[in-house]
Kinemage of the C-alpha trace (Angstrom):
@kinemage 1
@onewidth
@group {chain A} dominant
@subgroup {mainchain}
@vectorlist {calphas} color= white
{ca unk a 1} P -17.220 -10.667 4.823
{ca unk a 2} L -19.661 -7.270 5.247
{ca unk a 3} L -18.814 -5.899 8.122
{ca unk a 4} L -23.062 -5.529 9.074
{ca unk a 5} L -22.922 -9.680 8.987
{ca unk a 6} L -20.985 -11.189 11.923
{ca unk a 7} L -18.855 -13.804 11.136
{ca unk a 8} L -19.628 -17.798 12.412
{ca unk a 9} L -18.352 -17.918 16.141
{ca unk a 10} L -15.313 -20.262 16.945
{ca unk a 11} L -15.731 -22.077 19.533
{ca unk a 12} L -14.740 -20.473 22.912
{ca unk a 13} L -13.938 -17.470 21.473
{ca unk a 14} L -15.916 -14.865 22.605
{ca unk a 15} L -17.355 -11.538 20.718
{ca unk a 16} L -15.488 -7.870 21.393
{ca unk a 17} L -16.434 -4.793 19.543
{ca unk a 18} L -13.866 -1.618 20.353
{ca unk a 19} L -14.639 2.214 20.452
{ca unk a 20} L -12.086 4.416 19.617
{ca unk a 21} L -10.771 7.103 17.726
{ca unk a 22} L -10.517 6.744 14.137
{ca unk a 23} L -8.161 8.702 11.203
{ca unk a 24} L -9.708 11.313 10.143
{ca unk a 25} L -9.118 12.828 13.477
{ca unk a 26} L -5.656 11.094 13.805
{ca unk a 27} L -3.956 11.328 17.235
{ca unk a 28} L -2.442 8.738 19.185
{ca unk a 29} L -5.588 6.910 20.300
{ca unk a 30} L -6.420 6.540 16.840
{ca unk a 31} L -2.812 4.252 16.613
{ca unk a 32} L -3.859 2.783 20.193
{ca unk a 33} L -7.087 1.534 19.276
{ca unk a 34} L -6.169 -0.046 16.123
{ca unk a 35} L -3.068 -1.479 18.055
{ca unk a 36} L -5.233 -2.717 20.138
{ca unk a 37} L -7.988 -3.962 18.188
{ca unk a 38} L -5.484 -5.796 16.145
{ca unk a 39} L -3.773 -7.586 19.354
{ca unk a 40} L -7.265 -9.006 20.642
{ca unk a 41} L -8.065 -10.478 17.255
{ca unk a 42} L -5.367 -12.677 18.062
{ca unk a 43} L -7.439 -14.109 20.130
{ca unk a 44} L -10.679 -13.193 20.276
{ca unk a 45} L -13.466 -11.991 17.769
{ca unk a 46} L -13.055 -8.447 17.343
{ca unk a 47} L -14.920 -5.875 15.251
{ca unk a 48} L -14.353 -1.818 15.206
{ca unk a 49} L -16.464 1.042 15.696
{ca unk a 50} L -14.388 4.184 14.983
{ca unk a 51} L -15.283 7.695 16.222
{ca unk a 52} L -14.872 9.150 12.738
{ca unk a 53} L -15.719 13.314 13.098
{ca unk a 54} L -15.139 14.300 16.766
{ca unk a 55} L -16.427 17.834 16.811
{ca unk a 56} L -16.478 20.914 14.329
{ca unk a 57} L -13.020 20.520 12.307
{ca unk a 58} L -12.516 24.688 12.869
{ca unk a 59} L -12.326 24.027 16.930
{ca unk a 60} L -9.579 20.669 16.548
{ca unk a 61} L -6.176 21.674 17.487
{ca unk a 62} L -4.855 20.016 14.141
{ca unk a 63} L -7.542 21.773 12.006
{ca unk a 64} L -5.321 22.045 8.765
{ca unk a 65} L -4.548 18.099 8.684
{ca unk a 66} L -8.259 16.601 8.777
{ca unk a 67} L -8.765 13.712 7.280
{ca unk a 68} L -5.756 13.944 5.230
{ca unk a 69} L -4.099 10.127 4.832
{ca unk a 70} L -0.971 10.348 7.344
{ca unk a 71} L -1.170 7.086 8.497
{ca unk a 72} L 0.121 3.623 7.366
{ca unk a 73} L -1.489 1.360 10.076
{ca unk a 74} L -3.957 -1.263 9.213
{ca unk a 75} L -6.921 -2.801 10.875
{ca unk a 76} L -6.405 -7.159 11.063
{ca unk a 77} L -7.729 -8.839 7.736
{ca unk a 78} L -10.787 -10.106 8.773
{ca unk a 79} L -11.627 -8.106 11.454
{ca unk a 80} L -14.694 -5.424 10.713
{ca unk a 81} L -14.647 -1.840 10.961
{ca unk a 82} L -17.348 0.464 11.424
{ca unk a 83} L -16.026 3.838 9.905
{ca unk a 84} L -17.703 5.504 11.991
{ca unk a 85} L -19.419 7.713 14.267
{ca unk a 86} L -19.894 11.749 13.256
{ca unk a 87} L -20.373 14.230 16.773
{ca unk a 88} L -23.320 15.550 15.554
{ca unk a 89} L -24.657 11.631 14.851
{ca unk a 90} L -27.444 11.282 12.521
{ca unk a 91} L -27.729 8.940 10.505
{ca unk a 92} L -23.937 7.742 11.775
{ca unk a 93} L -24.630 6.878 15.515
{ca unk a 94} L -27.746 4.614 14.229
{ca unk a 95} L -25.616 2.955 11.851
{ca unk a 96} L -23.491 2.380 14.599
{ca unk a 97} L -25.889 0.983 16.638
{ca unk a 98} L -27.107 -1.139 14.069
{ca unk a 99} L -23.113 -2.942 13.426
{ca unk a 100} L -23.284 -3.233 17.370
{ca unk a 101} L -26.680 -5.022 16.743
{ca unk a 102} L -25.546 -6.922 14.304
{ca unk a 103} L -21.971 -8.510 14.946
{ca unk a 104} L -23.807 -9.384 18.650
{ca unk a 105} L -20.866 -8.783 20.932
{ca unk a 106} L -20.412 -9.795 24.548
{ca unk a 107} L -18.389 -6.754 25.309
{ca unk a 108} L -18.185 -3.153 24.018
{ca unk a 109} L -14.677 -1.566 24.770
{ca unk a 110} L -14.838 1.747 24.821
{ca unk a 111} L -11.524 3.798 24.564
{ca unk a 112} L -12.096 7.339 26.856
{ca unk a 113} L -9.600 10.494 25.954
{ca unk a 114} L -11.985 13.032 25.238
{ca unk a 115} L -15.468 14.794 26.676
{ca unk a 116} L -16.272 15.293 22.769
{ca unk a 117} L -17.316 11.361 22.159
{ca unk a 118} L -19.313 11.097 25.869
{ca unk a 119} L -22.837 11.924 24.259
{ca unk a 120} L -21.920 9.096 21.482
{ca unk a 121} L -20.546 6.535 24.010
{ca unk a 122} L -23.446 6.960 26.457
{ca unk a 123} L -25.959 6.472 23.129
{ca unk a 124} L -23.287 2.824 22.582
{ca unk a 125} L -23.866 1.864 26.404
{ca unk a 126} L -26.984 2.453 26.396
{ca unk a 127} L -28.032 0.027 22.910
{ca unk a 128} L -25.460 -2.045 24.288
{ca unk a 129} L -27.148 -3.079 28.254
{ca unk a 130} L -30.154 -2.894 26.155
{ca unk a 131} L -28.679 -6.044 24.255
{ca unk a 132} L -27.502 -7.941 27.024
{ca unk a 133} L -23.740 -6.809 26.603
{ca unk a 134} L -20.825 -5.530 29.314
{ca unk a 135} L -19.886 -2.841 28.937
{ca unk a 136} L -15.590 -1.674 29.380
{ca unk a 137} L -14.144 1.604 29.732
{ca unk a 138} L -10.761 1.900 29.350
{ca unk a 139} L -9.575 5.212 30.367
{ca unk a 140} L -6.267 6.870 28.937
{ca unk a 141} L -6.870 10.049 31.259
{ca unk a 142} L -9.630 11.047 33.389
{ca unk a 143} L -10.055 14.136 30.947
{ca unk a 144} L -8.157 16.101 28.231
{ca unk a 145} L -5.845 18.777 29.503
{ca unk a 146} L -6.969 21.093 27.286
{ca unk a 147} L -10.754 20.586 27.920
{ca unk a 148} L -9.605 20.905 31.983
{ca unk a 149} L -8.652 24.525 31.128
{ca unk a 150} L -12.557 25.180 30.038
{ca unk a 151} L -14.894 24.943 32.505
{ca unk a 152} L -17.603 24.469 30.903
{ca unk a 153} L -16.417 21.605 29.406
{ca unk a 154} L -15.220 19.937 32.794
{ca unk a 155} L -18.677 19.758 34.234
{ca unk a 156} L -20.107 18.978 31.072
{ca unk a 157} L -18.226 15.934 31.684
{ca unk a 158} L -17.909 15.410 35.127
{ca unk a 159} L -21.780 15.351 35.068
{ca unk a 160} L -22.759 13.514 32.032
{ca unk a 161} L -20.028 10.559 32.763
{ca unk a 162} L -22.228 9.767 35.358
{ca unk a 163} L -24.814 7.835 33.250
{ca unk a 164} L -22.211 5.937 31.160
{ca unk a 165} L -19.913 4.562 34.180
{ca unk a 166} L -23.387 3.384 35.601
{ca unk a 167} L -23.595 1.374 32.652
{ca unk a 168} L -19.780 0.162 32.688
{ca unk a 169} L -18.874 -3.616 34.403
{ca unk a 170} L -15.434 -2.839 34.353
{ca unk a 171} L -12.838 -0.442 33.635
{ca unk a 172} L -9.293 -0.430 32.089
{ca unk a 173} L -6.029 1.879 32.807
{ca unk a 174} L -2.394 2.098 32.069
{ca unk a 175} L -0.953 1.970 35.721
{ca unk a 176} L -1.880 2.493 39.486
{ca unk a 177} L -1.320 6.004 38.881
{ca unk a 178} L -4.027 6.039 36.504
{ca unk a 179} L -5.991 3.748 38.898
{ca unk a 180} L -5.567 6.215 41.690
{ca unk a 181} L -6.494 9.541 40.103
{ca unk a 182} L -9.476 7.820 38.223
{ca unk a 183} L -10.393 6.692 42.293
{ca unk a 184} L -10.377 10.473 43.489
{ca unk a 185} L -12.219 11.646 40.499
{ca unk a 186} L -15.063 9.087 40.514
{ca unk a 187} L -16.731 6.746 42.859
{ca unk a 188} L -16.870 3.190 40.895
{ca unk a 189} L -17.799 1.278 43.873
{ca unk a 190} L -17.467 -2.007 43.067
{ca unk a 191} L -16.477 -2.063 39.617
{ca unk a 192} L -13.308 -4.195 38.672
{ca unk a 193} L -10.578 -2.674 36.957
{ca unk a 194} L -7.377 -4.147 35.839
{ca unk a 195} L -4.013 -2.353 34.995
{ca unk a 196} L -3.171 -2.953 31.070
{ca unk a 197} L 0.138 -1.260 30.585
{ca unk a 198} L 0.153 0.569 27.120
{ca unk a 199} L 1.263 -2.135 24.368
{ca unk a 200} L 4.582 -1.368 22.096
{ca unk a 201} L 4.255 1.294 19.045
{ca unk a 202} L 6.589 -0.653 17.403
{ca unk a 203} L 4.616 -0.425 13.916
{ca unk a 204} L 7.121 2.839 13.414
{ca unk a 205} L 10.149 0.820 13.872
{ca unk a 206} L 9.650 -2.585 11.583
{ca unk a 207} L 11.875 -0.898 8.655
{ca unk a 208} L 14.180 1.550 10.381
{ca unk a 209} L 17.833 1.726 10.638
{ca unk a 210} L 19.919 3.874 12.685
{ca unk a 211} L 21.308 6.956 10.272
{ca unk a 212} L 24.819 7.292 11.705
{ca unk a 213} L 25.485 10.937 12.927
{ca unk a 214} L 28.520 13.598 12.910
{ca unk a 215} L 31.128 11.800 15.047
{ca unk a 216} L 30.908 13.813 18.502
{ca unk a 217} L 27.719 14.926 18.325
{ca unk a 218} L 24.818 13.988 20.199
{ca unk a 219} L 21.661 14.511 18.335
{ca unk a 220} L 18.485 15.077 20.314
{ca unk a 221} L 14.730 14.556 19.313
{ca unk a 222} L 11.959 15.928 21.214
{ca unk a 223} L 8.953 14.025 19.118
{ca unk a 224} L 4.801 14.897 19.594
{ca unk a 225} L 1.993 17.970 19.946
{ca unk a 226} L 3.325 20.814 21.475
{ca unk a 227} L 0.805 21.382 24.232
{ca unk a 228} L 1.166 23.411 28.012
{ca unk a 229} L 1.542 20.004 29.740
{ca unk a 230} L 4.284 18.923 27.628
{ca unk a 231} L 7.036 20.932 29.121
{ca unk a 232} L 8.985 22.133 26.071
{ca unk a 233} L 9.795 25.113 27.193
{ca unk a 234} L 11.765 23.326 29.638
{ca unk a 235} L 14.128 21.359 27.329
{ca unk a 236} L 14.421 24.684 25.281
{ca unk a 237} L 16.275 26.689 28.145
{ca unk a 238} L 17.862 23.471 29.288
{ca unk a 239} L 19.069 22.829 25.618
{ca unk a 240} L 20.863 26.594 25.921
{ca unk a 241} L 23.003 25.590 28.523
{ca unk a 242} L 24.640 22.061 26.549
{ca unk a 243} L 27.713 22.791 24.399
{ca unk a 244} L 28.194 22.405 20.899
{ca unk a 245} L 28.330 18.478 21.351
{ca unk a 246} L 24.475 18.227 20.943
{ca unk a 247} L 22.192 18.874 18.516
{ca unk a 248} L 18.236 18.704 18.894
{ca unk a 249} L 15.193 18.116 16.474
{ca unk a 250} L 11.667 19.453 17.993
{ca unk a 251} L 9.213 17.767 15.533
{ca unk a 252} L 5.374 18.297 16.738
{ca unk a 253} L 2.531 19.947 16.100
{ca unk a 254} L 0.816 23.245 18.176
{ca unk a 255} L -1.682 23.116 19.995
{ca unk a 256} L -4.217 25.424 22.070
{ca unk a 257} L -2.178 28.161 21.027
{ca unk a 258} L 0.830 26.931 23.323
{ca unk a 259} L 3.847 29.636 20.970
{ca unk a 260} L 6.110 29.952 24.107
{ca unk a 261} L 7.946 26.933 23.264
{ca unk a 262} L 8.550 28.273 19.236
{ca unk a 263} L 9.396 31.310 20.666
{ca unk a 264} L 12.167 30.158 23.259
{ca unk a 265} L 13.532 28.394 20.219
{ca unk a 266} L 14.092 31.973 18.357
{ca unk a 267} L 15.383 33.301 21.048
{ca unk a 268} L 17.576 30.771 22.604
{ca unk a 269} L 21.564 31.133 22.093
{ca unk a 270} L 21.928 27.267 20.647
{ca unk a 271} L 19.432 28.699 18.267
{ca unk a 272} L 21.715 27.397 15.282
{ca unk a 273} L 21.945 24.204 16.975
{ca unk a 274} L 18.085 23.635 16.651
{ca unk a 275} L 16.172 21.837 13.984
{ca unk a 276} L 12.196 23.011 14.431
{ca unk a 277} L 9.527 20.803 12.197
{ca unk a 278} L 6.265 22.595 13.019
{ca unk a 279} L 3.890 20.478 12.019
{ca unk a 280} L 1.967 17.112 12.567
{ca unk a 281} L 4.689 14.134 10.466
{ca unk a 282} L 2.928 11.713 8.382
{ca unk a 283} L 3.763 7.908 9.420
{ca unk a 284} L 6.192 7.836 6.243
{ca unk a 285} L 8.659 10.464 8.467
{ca unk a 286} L 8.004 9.284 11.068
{ca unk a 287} L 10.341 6.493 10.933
{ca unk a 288} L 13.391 9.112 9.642
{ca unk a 289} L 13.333 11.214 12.603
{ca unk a 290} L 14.183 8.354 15.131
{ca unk a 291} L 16.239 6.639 13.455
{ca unk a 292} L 18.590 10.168 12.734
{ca unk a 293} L 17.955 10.348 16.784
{ca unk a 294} L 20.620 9.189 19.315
{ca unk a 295} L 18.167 10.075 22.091
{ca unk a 296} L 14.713 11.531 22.757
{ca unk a 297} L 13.658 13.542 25.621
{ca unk a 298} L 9.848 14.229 27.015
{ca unk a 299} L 10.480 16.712 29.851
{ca unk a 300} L 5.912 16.533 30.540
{ca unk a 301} L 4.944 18.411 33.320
{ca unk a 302} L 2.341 15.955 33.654
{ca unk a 303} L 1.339 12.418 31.676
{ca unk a 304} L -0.848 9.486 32.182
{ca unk a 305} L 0.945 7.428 28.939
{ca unk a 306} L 2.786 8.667 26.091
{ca unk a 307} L 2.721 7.710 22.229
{ca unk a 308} L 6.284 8.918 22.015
{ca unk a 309} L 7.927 7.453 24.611
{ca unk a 310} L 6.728 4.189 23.465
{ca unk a 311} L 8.054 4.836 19.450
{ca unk a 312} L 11.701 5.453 21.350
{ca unk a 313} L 11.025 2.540 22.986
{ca unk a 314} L 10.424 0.501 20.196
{ca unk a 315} L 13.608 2.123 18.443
{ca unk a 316} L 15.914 0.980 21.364
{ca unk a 317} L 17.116 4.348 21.916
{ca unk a 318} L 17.988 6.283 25.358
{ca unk a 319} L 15.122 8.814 27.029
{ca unk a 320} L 14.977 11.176 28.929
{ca unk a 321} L 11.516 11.302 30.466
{ca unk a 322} L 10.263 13.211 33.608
{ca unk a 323} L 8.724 10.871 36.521
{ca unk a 324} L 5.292 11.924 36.326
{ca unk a 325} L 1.991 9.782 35.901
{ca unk a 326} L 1.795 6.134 34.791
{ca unk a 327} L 5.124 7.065 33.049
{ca unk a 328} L 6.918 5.812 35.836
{ca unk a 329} L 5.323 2.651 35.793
{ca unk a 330} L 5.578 3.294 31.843
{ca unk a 331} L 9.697 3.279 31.734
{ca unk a 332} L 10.618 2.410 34.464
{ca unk a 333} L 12.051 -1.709 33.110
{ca unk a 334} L 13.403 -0.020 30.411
{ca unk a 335} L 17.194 -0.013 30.378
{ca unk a 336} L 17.464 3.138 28.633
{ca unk a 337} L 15.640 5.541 30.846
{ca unk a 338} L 17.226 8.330 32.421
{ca unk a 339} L 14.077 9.901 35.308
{ca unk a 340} L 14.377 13.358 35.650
{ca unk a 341} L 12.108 15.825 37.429
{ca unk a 342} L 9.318 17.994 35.843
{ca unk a 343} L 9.967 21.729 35.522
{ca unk a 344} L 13.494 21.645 36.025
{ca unk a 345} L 15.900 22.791 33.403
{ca unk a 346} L 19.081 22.618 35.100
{ca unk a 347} L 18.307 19.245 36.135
{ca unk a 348} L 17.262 18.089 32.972
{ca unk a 349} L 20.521 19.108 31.115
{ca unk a 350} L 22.688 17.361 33.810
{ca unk a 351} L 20.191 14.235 32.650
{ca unk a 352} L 20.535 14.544 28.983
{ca unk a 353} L 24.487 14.223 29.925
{ca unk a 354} L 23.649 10.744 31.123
{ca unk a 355} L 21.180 9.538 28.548
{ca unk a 356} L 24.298 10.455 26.227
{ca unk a 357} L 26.473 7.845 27.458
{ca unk a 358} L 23.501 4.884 27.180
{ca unk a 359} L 23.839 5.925 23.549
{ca unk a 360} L 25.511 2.979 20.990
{ca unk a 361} L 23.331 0.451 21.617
{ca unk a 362} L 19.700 -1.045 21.198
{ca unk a 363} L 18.139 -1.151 24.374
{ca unk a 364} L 15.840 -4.350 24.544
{ca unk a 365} L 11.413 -2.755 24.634
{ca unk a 366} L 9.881 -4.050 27.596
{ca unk a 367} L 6.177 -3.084 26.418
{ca unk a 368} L 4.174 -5.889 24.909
{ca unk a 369} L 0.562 -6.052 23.612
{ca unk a 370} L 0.241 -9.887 24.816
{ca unk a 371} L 0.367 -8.334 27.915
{ca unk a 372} L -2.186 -5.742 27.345
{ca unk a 373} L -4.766 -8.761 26.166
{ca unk a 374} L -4.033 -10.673 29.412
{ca unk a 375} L -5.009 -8.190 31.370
{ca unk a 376} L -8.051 -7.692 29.112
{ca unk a 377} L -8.049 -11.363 29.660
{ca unk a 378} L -8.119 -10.901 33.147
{ca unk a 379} L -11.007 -8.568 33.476
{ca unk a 380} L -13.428 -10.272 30.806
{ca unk a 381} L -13.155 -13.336 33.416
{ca unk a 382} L -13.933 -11.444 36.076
{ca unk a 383} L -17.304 -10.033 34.666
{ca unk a 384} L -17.963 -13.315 33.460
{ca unk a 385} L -16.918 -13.665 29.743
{ca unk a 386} L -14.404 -16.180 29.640
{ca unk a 387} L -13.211 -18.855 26.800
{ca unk a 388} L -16.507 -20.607 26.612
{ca unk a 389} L -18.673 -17.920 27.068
{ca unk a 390} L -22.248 -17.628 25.158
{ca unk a 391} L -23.706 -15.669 23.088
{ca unk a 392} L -24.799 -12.235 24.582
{ca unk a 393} L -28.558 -12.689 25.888
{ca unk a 394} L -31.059 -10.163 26.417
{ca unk a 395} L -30.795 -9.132 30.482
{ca unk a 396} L -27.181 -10.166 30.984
{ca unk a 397} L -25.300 -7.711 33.515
């Protein structure tokens, strides 16, 4: 089927396009919104629009690895993809428009993580009211970390979001955390917004087995971009205090220059007891790392979701995760959590002692993407696309 020719409607089954990021920028929102995409074509008709160049490759933390082929993850058979939208969009953000036009959705999901897609997304709201169709804006943080840290680039956005949540009927996040901080940060009135905790990555896990380890040794993994927020440094100097018993992998990419954590591994006295992959791990590793893992640890300083703590997760294993952001909403039914609190390193070693004896076992992965489409479910109701909803007309809210 060509993805500019939308397919015959079934009945009650109503039309969703979603905005997100696509691979050659790959990050975790690329995964997300495929994930995603993929779960509502179970039960809706879904199409794709993928934000495919987000800004000049020299100012992208992962520079070196554009739009090289690191992932395995497939969009649905039968579901069309738009690939996609360039930042500086001509002739790409009219070709966009024109798949919008054309597959005649009644809602346009669009995935927010970054300031660097707003001038694209308001051009997408703006075609789509124009076409009769609602508008959803899921939000994965109010705005990048790394963007926060630039001025200039937090009003750029604080102003020009303005326009596009004028345009939204309804709005998506991971957890009342999220719902909270996106309250203080912006006055949505009375826009709905329903809670869709983040679906399973278990797409890393379908053909791994656990890789049995030295018998009394615990080996740790520490697993994603290696960014100020994440904490690192943290579980570095907590990691010099454990004995000989553990073992840790860092595996992650840097970003925004953030070298204190590689250099607290060169200096710290377990030194020899460290295993340091400095880079960004194609899907095909991915699956190695966990499963040679017999627990992970995210000591954040601050998080609204995390890819990696839902790969663990997925892999049953122990983790030891701070309780910050939607993560406590995040892990908390998961058996295998040990909480711990940010920016202490004393506490988190006395932690990693406990996630050591969850370890032996699967523990069962709470997360579920059926439950992220009812709560799409949910909100598409309550702006008024339901099972039996129409065709999008000209003038619809």
């Amino acid at each position: 089927m060509p993805a500019s020719q939308p397919a015959d409607r079934g009945p009650g089954r109503p039309r969703i396009v979603v905005v997100g990021s696509g691979w050659h920028f790959l990050s975790g929102i690329s995964y997300y919104t495929c994930r995603l995409s993929n779960a509502l074509h179970e039960r809706y008709d879904v199409s794709a629009i993928l934000m495919r160049r987000l800004l000049p490759s020299r100012l992208y933390p992962g520079r070196d690895r554009v739009g090289q082929p690191l992932s395995d993850l497939r969009y649905a058979e039968g579901l069309p993809v738009f690939d996609g939208v360039d930042w500086w969009g001509v002739p790409s953000l009219a070709r966009a428009i024109a798949f919008l036009r054309a597959r005649r959705p009644d809602v346009l999901v669009l995935q927010w993580w970054t300031g660097a897609v707003l001038h694209s997304y308001l051009a997408l709201a703006v075609a789509a009211r124009r076409l009769g169709i609602r508008v959803v804006l899921e939000f994965h943080e109010v705005q990048d970390t790394g963007e926060l840290r630039r001025r200039w680039a937090a009003r750029y956005v604080r102003g020009a979001i303005r326009p596009l949540l004028n345009r939204t009927a309804g709005v998506v996040v991971h957890s009342a955390f999220d719902r909270d901080v996106l309250a203080s940060a912006y006055d949505l009135g009375a826009v709905p917004s329903e809670i869709a905790l983040h679906g399973p990555f278990d797409h890393h896990a379908a053909r791994s087995e656990r890789v049995p380890g030295p018998d009394g040794v615990c080996r740790l993994l520490y697993f994603g971009t290696i960014r100020p927020y994440k904490g690192l440094e943290d579980l570095i100097e907590a990691f010099g205090t454990l004995g000989p018993e553990y073992h840790l992998t860092v595996v992650g990419e840097t970003w925004e220059g953030w070298t204190l954590p590689a250099a607290r591994i060169e200096a710290s006295p377990a030194r020899e007891r460290i295993t340091f992959v400095n880079r960004y791990v194609p899907d095909s590793e991915v699956n190695a790392y966990f499963a040679a893992a017999d627990a992970v640890v995210l000591p954040y300083r601050r998080s609204s979701a995390s890819g990696p703590l839902h790969i663990a997760m997925s892999h049953g294993l122990p983790v030891v995760v701070t309780s910050v952001g939607g993560l406590v909403e995040a892990a908390g039914p998961y058996s295998g959590t040990v909480f711990v609190a940010p920016g202490d390193p004393a506490e988190l070693a006395a932690r990693i002692g406990e996630a050591a004896a969850l370890t032996g076992r699967r523990h069962a992965d709470p997360s579920s993407w059926e439950r992220t489409a009812e709560a799409y479910a949910r909100l598409f109701e309550r702006i008024g696309i339901g099972q039996t909803t129409s065709l999008s007309t000209p003038g619809a809210r």
